[in-house]
PALOPA-826599 format. One record per residue (C-alpha): x, y, z; residue in three letters. Coordinates in nm, 2 decimals, padded with zeros to 4 digits. Example, Ala and Ser with C-alpha at 12.3 -4.5 7.8 and 13.67 -1.06 7.14 Angstrom:
<sites>
SITE     east    north       up   resn
SITE    01.23   -00.45    00.78    ala
SITE    01.37   -00.11    00.71    ser
</sites>
This chain:
<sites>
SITE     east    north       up   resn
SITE   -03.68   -07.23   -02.89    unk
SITE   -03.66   -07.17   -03.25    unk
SITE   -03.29   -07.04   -03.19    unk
SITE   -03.15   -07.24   -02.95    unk
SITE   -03.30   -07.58   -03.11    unk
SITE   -03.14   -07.90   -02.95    unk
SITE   -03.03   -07.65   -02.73    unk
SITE   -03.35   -07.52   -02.58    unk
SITE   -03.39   -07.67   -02.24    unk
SITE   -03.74   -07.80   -02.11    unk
SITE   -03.69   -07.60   -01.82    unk
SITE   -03.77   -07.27   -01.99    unk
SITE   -04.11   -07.35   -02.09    unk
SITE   -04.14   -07.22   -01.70    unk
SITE   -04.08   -06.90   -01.83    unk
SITE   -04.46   -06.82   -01.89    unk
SITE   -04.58   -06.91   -01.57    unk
SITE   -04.25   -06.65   -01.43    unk
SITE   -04.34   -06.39   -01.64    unk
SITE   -04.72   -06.42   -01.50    unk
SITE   -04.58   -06.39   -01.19    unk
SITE   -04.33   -06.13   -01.27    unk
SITE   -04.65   -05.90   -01.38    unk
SITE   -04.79   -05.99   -01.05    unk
SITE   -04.52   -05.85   -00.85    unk
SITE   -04.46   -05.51   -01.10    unk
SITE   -04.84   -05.48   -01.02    unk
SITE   -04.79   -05.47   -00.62    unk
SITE   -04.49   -05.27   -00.63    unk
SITE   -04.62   -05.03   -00.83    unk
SITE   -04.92   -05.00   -00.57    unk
SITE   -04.65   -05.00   -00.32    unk
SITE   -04.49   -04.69   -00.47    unk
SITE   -04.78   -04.49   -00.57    unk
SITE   -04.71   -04.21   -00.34    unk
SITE   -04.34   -04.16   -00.50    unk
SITE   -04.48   -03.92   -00.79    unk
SITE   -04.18   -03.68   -00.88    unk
SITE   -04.29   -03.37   -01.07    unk
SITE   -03.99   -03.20   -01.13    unk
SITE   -03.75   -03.31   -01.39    unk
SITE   -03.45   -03.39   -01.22    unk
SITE   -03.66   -03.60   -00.99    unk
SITE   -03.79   -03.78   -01.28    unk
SITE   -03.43   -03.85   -01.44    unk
SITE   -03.35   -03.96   -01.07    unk
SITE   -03.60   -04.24   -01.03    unk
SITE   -03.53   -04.32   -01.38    unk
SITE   -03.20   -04.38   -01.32    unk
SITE   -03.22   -04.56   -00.99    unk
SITE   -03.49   -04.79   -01.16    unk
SITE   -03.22   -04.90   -01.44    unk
SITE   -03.00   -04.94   -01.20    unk
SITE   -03.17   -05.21   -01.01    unk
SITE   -03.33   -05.36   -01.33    unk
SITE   -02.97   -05.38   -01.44    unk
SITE   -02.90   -05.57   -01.14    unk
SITE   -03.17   -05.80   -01.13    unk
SITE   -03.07   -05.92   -01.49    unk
SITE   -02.74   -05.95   -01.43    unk
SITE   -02.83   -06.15   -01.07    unk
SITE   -03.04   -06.38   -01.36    unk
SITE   -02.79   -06.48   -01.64    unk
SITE   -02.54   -06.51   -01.33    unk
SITE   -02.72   -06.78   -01.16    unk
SITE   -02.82   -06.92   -01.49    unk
SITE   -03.21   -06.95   -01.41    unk
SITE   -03.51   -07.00   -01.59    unk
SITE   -03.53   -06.58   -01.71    unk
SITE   -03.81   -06.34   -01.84    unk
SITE   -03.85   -06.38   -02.19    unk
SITE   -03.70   -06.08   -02.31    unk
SITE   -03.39   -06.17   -02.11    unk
SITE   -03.36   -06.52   -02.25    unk
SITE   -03.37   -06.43   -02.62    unk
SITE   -03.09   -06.22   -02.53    unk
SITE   -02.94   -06.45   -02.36    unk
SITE   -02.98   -06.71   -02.63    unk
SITE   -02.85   -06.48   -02.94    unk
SITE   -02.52   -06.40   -02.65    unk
SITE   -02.47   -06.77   -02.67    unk
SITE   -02.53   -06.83   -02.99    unk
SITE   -02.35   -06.52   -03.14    unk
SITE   -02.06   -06.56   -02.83    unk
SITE   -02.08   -06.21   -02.75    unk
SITE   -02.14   -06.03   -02.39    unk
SITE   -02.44   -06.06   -02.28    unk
SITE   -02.45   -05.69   -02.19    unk
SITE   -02.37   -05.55   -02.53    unk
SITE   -02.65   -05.77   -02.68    unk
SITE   -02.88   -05.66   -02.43    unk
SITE   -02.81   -05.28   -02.49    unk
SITE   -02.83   -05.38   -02.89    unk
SITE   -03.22   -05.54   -02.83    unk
SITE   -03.30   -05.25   -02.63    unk
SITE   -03.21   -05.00   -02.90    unk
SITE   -03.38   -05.21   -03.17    unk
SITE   -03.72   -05.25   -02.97    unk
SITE   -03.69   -04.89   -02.93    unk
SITE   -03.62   -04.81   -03.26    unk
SITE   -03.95   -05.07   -03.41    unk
SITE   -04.14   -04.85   -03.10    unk
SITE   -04.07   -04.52   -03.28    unk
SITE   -04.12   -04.68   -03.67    unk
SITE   -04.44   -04.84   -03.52    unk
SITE   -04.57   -04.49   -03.31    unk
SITE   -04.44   -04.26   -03.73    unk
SITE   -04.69   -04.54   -03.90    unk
SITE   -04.97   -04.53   -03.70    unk
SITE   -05.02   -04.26   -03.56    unk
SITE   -04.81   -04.00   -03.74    unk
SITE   -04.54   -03.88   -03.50    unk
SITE   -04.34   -04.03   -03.23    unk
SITE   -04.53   -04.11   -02.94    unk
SITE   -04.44   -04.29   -02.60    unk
SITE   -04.10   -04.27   -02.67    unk
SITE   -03.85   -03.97   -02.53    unk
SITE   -03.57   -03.96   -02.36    unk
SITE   -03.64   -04.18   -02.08    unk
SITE   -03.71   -04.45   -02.29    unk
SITE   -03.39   -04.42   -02.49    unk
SITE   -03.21   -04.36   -02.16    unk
SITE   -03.32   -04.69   -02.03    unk
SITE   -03.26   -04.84   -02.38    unk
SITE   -02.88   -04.76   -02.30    unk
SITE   -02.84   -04.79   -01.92    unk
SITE   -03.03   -05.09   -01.83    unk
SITE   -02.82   -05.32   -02.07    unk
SITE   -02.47   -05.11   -01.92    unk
SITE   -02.53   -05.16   -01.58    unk
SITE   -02.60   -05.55   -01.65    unk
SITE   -02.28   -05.57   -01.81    unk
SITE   -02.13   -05.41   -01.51    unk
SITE   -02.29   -05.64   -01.29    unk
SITE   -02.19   -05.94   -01.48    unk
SITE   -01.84   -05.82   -01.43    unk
SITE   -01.84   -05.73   -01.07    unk
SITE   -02.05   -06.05   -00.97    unk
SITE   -01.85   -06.34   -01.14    unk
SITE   -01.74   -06.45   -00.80    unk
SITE   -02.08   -06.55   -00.75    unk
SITE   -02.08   -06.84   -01.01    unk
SITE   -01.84   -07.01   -00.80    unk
SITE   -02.06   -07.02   -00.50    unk
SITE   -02.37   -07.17   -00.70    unk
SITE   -02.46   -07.53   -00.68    unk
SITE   -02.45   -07.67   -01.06    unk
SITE   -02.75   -07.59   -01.24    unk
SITE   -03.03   -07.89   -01.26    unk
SITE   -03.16   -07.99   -01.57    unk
SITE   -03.49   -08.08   -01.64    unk
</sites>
């Protein structure tokens, strides 16, 4: 709100009741895929992967249709718009900079770097990569989309 000003569209004051329900369904898939525990590493870096991959997807699948988005997404997608630059490379760039507070955050507090290894800078990287893909791949979809109602 604060960055997008006269901008900001009423419509994304719907993102708090989304992200409520967004927790809802992590929740439920996470119950659905309690049996999937890998223990070796490979199988780790595997799941990993896959998950970035379809995280990717699922944010690209957002800014394309231009919906109401998470949070997270929609500051992204706000500086993108206000900075005109690809969404993708700003997403990789907020990735790394949470990240980075994570690991400033986990040295003041608790005196080493905790909760934060390779997976996390992995997906830090690949998430905000494969969106860009995405976006890329999926611009015919734009076409196909009604125009976007404003609230």
């Amino acid at each position: 709100m604060l960055l997008l000003k006269k901008d900001f569209q009423k419509k994304q004051w719907l993102q708090l009741p989304i992200s409520v329900l967004f927790g809802f369904f992590i929740d439920i898939s996470m119950l659905m895929l309690s049996w999937v525990v890998p223990e070796f590493y490979l199988w780790k870096i595997t799941t990993l992967v896959l998950g970035c991959i379809i995280l990717g997807l699922g944010v690209s699948l957002e800014v394309i249709a231009n919906v109401v988005m998470l949070s997270g997404e929609a500051f992204v997608h706000a500086i993108s718009q206000k900075k005109k630059k690809e969404f993708g490379w700003v997403k990789i760039g907020f990735d790394c900079t949470l990240m980075t507070l994570a690991c400033i955050t986990s040295l003041l507090l608790s005196g080493g770097v905790t909760g934060v290894r390779e997976g996390t800078i992995i997906a830090a990287l690949l998430v905000g990569i494969v969106a860009r893909y995405f976006n890329h791949k999926l611009t015919f979809l734009q076409k196909r989309l009604p125009d976007p109602v404003h609230l």
